[in-house]
N, C-alpha and C positions, 0 to 999 in steps of 0.2 A: 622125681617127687612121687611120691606113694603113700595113699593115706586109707586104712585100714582100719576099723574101729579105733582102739587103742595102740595102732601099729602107725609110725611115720616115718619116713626116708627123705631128707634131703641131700642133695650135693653140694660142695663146693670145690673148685678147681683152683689150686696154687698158683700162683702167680709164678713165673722161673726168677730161681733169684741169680745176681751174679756170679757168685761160687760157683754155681751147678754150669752158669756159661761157659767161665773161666778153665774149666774142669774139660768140659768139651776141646774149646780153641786150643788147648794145649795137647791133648791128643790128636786132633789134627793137626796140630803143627808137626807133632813128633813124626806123624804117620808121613806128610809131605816128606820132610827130614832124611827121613827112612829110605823112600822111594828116590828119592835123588840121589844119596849114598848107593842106592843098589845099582841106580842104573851106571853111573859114572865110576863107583871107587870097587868097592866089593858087594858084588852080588847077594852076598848071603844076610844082607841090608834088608832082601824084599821078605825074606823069613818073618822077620820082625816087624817089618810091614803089615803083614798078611796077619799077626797074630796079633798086632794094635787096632788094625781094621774090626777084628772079632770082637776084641775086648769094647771096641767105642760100641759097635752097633751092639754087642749086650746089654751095655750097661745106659746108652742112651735114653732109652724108655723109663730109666729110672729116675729120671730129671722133672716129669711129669706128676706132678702128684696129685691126685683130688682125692677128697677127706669125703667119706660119707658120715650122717649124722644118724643115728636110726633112736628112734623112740618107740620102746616097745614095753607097755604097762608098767611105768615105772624105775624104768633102764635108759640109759644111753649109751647106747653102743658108736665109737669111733669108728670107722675102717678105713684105713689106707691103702689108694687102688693105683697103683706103678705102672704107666705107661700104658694104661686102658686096658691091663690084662691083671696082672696079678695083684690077686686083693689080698694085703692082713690087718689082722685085727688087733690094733693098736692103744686102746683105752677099754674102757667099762666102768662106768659109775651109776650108784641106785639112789634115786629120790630119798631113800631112808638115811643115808652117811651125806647129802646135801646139806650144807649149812645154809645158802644162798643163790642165785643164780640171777644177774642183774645185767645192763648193761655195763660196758668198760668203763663208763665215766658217772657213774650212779653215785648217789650220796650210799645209797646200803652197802659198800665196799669201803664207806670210812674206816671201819672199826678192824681191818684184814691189812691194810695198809704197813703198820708199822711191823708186822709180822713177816718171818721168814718162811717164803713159800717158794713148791717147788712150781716149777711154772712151765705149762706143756702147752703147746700150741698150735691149734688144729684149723687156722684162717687161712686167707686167701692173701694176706700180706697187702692188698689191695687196699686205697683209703679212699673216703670221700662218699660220694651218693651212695645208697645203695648197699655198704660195708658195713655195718652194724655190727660191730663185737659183742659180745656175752662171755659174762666171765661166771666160771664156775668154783666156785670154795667146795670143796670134798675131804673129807676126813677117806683117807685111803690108806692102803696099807702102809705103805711109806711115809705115812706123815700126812699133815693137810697140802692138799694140791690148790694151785689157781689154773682150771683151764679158762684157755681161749676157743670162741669158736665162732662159726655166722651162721645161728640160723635162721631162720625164714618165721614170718609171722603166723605161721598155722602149728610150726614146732613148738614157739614158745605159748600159744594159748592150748597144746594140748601139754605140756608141761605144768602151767600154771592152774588145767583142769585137773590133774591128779596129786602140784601139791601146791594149793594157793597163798599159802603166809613165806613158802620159800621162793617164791619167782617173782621180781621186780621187770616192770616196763619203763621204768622211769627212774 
C-alpha cells in the first residue's frame, strides 16, 4: 500500500482456486507415473519425468495470483503479479468513460443489471469480513464492462475525491 498525492497502490492476493490445484495433482501424479515406469519398465520413462518436473516447477508460480489496484489521477490501473515475479498489465480504465462504481450489492447497479456485460474479475474470490467487492460499469473499448475488485477504504475516498457523483459507498 502506497499513497502518494494523487498516486495509490493497493494489493490483493487470489485465493487458489480448485482448477489451478487440480492442474498441479495431476502433474504430479503423471510425474509419479513417469518415475515408476522408468524405474521398473523403460527407462526412457525418466525423460518425460525430468521434462514434467520442468514444466510443473514453471508453470507452478502461475497458480499464485495477486492483482494490484493502482490509482493514479484519475486512472485505474489493474496489474497481475504471477508467482511474486512477473508482473502484467492487465486492465486500464479512466474516471471520464466511468459510469459508476459501487459496491456489488448497491442499489446504483439496479439500472446495469438487466443489461449484457462483459464481466472481468480482479478479487480475491474470498467472502465474508473484510471482502468488499466494488463493481465497476466502464464504457471500454469493447463495449461496457462490469469489473470486479477489493479495494481498500483510502482507494475508494481518493476515487470518490476526483469524481464524487460517480462513486457510491453504499
Amino acid at each position: 500500500m502506497r499513497v502518494d498525492g494523487n498516486y495509490y497502490e493497493c494489493l490483493c492476493k487470489r485465493r487458489n482456486t480448485m482448477k489451478g490445484n487440480m492442474i498441479k495433482a495431476a502433474i504430479c501424479a503423471l510425474i509419479a507415473i513417469f518415475v515408476f515406469l522408468a524405474l521398473f519398465v523403460i527407462p526412457y520413462f525418466l525423460i518425460a519425468a525430468l521434462v514434467l518436473g520442468y514444466v510443473f516447477y514453471s508453470i507452478s508460480g502461475r497458480f499464485k495470483v495477486t492483482y494490484e489496484y493502482v490509482f493514479c489521477d484519475g486512472q485505474i490501473d489493474f496489474d497481475k503479479i504471477l508467482g511474486g515475479e512477473a508482473r502484467k498489465h492487465a486492465h486500464r480504465c479512466d474516471l471520464e468513460t466511468v459510469e459508476v462504481v459501487a459496491p456489488e450489492n448497491s442499489h446504483a447497479l439496479d439500472g446495469y443489471k438487466h443489461m449484457k456485460l462483459t464481466t472481468i474479475d480482479y478479487t480475491s474470490l474470498e467472502q465474508g469480513e473484510g471482502h468488499k467487492v466494488y463493481v465497476i460499469i466502464n464504457k471500454g473499448a469493447k463495449g461496457v464492462e462490469r469489473i470486479l475488485f477489493e479495494p481498500d477504504e483510502t482507494f475508494v475516498a481518493m476515487m470518490k475525491q476526483k469524481s464524487p457523483r460517480k462513486v457510491n459507498e453504499y
